[in-house]
C-alpha positions, 0 to 999 in steps of 0.5 A: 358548513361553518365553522368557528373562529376563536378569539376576542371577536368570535367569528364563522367562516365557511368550508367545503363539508367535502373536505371537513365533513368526511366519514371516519375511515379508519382503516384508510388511516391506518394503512396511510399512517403505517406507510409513513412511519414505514417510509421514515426508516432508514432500511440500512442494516446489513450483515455478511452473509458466507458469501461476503465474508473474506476467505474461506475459498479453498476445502479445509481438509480432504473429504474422506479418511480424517475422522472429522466432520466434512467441511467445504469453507471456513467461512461457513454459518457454523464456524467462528468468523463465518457467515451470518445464516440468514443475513440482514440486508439493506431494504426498503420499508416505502409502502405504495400509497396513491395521492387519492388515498392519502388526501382521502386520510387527511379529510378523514382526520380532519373531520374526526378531529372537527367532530372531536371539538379538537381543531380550533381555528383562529384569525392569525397566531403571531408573537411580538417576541422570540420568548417561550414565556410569551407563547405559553401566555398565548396558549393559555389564554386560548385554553390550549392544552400541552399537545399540541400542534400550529399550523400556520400559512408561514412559519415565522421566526418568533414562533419558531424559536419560542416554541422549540424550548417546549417538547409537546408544541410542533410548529408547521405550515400546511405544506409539512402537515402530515397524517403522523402529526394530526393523529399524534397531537391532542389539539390542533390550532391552525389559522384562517389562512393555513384551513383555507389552503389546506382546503385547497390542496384537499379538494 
């Protein structure tokens, strides 16, 4: 299949339909999305439990003959200072996600957004200067809107800096592109060079 190269001299390029004519597989997508968000927790939340709690290892008072309720620690879930009942402890929230899945999702998306009109492909995206200002210039004249994603083969310098001002505007090269970002963002500008090796590593 072609598709479209924007700029002064528009231009098609060829691709894989294999890879950017894909079926929209919803679930599959989800259930990718869902593991990496999953993944991202920290899973550190703990809390003491009667066992992990200091003290509380002789009998309080005897069993029978004081008229109060029996009791074996101090350190039990209903008495101040105890135990918490049932304790938050560190965990992992990694959900198993295989490769074929995973490259599945990204050809899922990548099609959607083709089909959607929101994947636009340009030459080469670099700027002469570090400044903000000069950015946004580019992007309105390629009508791109605020969110908004770049991929490009390498991150360079200028366009780090100048896009780390601007909150809706996520710089990346194809290596950190990650179904979170794709689906999150409301456009997609990404280079010749960055489809061609994204092709590459979804084949």
């Amino acid at each position: 299949m072609e598709l479209q190269v924007i700029g002064k001299k528009s231009k098609n390029i060829e691709v894989a339909e294999g890879v950017f004519a894909c079926a929209f597989n919803e679930p599959l997508i989800h259930q990718v999305v869902t593991a990496y968000l999953s993944a991202a927790r920290a899973g550190t939340k703990a809390q003491k439990n009667r066992s992990a709690v200091s003290g509380g290892g002789i009998k309080p008072w005897r069993q029978k003959g004081t008229g109060r309720a029996r009791a074996g620690t101090i350190r039990s879930p209903i008495w101040r200072k105890g135990g918490v009942t049932f304790a938050a402890q560190p965990r992992s929230y990694d959900q198993k996600v295989n490769k074929k899945m995973y490259r599945g999702a990204l050809r899922s998306i990548l099609s959607e957004l083709i089909r959607a009109e929101r994947l636009s492909i340009v030459e080469s995206f670099e700027l002469e200067t570090l400044k903000t200002k000069d950015l946004i210039t580019k992007l309105n004249a390629l009508n791109m809107g605020d969110n908004l994603l770049i991929i490009t083969e390498t991150v360079e310098e200028n366009l780090y800096l100048a896009a780390r001002n601007l909150a809706n505007i996520d710089v990346r090269d194809v290596a950190a592109v990650d179904p979170v970002a794709l689906v999150g963002s409301e456009k997609v500008l990404i280079t010749v060079a960055a489809l061609k090796q994204l092709e590459e590593l979804l084949k």
